[in-house]
C-alpha positions, 0 to 999 in steps of 0.5 A: 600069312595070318594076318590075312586070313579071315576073323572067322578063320582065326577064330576057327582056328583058337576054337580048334586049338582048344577043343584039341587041348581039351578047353571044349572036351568031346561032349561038352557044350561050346559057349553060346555064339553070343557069349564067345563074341562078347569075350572075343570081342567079334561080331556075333555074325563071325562066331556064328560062321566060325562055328558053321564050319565045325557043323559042316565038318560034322566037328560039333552037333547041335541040339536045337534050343539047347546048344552046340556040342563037340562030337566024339572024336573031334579032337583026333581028327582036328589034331591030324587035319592041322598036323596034315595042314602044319605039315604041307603048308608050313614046315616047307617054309620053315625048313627052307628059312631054316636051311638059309640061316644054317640052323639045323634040327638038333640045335632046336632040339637043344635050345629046347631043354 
């Protein structure tokens, strides 16, 4: 399934990982989209169009001749907007891989310790 998605969608998707886990706190200033595609190794057209995607889902704000910052509460929603996404789109996948191979929830919970 992510093998075909887009660059621009992964690297929306590492970028968000992030700023959930705090890499790229709420008021911080995100990497230029120069220095994130050096370090990614992606066009800077790509960075530029991930980053364009937090700017219209009013994720991160930018000052001009400054930089792009993360907004206040970016973390919150990027957390619920990817459990909601987790939650239609892949656990039915799972559940049903999951049921077909006999494997039941307790059994990860264990393997897990």
């Amino acid at each position: 399934m992510s093998q075909n998605r887009p660059v621009y969608l992964k690297l929306r998707d590492q970028i968000a990982a992030a700023i959930i886990e705090g890499e790229y706190a709420e008021g911080a200033m995100l990497p230029s989209v120069r220095a994130l595609a050096a370090e990614q190794g992606a066009n800077p057209l790509t960075v530029a169009k991930a980053y364009q995607q937090f700017q219209n889902d009013g994720l991160v704000e930018v000052q001009r001749g400054v930089g792009m910052y993360v907004v206040d509460g970016a973390a919150a929603r990027l957390r619920h907007d990817e459990r909601e996404q987790f939650l239609k789109a892949e656990w039915p996948e799972i559940r049903a891989r999951m049921e077909r191979l006999g494997i039941k929830a307790s059994e990860l919970l264990a393997s897990a310790d």
